[in-house]
C-alpha positions as CSV (number, residue, x, y, z in Angstrom):
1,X,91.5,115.4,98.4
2,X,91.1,113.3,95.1
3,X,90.3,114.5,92.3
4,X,86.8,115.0,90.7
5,X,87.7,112.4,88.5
6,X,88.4,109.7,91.0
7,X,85.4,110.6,92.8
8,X,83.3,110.5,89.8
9,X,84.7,107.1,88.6
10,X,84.4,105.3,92.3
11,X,80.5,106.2,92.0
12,X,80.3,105.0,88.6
13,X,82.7,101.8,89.5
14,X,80.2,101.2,92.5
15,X,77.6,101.0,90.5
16,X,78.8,99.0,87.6
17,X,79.4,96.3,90.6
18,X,75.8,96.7,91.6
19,X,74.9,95.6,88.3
20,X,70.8,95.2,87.3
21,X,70.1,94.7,91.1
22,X,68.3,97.7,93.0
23,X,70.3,99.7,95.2
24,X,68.2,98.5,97.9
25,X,68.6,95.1,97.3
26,X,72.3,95.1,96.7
27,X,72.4,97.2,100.1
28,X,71.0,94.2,101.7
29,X,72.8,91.8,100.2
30,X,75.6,93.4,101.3
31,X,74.6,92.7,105.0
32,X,72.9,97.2,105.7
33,X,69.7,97.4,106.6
34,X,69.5,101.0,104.8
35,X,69.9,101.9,101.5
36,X,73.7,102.5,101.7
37,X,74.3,102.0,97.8
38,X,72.4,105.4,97.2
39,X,74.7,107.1,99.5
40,X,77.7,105.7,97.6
41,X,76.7,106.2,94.3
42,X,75.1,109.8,95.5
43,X,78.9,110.8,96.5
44,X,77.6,110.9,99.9
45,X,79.7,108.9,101.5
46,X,81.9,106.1,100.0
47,X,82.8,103.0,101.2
48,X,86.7,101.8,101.7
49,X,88.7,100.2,98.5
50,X,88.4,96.6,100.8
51,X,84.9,97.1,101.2
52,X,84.3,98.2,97.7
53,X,86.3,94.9,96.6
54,X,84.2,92.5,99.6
55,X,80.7,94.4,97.4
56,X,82.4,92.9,94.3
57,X,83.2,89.5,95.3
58,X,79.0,89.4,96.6
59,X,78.4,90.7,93.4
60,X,79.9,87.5,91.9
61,X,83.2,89.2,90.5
62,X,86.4,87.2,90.8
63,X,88.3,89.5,92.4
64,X,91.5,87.4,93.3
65,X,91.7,86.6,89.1
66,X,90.7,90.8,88.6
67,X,93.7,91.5,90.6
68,X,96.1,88.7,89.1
69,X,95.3,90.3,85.8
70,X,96.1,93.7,87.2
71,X,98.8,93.2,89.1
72,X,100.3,89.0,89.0
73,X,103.3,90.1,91.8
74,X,101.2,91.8,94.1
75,X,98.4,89.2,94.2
76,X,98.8,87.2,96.8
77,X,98.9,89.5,99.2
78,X,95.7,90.9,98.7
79,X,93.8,90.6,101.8
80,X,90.5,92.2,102.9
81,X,91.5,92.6,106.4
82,X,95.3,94.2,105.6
83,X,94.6,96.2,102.2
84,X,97.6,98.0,103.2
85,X,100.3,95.0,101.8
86,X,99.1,94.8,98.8
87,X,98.9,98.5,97.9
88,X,102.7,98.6,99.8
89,X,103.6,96.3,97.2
90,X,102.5,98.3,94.4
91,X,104.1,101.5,96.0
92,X,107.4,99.6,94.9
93,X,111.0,102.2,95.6
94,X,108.9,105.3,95.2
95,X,108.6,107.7,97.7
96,X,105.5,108.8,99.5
97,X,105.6,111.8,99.0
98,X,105.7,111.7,95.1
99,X,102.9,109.4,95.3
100,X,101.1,111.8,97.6
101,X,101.6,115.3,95.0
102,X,100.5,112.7,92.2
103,X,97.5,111.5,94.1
104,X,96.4,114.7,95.1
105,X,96.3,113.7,98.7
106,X,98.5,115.1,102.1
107,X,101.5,113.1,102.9
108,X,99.5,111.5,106.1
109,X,97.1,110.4,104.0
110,X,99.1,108.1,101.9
111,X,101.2,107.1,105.0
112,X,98.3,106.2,107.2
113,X,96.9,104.0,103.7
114,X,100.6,102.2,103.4
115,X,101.0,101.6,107.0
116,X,97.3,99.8,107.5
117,X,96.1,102.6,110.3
118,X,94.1,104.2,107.7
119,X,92.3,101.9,105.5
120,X,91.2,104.7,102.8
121,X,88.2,105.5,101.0
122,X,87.4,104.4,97.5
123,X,88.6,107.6,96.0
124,X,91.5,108.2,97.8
125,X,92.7,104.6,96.9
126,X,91.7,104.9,93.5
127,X,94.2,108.5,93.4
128,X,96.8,106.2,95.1
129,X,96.7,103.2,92.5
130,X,96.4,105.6,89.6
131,X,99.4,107.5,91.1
132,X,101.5,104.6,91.9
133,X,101.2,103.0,88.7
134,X,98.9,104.9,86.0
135,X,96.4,102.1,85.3
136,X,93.7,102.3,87.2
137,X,91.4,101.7,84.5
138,X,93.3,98.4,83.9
139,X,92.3,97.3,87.4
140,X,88.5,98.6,87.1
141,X,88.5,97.3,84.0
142,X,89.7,93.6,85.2
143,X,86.8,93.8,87.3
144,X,83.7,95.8,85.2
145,X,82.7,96.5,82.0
146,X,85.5,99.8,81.5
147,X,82.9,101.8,79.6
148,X,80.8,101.6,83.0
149,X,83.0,103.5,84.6
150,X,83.2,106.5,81.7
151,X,85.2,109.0,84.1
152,X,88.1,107.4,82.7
153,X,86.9,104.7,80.4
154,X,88.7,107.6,77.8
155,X,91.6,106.8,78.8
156,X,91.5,103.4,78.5
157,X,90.7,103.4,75.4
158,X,93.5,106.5,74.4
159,X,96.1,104.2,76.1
160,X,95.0,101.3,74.4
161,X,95.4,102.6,71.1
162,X,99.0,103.9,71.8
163,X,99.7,100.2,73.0
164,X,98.4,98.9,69.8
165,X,100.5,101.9,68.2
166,X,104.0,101.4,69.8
167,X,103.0,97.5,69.2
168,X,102.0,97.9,65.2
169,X,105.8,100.2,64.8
């Protein structure tokens, strides 16, 4: 199970991506004839990391540049059918099961992610990228506004002044 954190940062991510537009009509533009949006940003339900990204891209975020920023290696694999490669490539030599007690999730879990039979829910991907590399909030911040997302827009900004720190020394 992901952390609170995770879970309140992929419903404050999902709505940063909605943006000024009503849930409603971002539901719609999204191709659902109900108000899905609420549900997501409610914690209802939550739609998967390639789903999430598919909402962004609509929204008129350049996600292939977001991710290039993030992560220039992994980038061209990124594929919204086979989210799996490109979060394999990030995984790098470590094991799943360290990625798995970091993340907070069972060992399936991450397994099922890596492997493509389980394409993962915004959380649980965000627990995965955050444990398989510790910068989420680079990658939600190559793609919003990081103060949107406040659950760990903190953090950002903590990191970012030891960068600027270790940089300065």
């Amino acid at each position: 199970m992901p952390s609170i954190v995770h879970e309140s940062a992929a419903r404050q991510f999902l709505r940063a991506i909605r943006g000024k537009r009503s849930q409603v009509a971002f539901s719609r533009r999204l191709g659902y004839r109900g108000n899905v949006c609420a549900k997501w940003e409610g914690g209802h339900r939550f739609p998967t990391f390639a789903e999430t990204l598919r909402a962004a891209e609509r929204a008129g975020l350049d996600v292939p540049a977001a991710l290039r920023r993030f992560h220039e290696a992994s980038a061209s694999l990124w594929d919204f059918e086979n989210p799996h490669l490109w979060l394999s490539a990030l995984q790098g030599a470590t094991r799943q099961a360290d990625l798995a007690r970091r993340a907070d999730l069972s060992r399936q879990q991450v397994g099922r992610m890596l492997s493509g039979r389980s394409r993962g829910r915004l959380p649980e991907v965000m627990a995965l990228i955050d444990a398989m590399t510790g910068r989420l909030h680079d990658l939600v911040g190559a793609l919003v506004p990081i103060e949107k997302v406040y659950a760990i827009a903190h953090e950002a900004q903590i990191r970012g002044a030891l960068a600027s720190l270790a940089i300065t020394h």
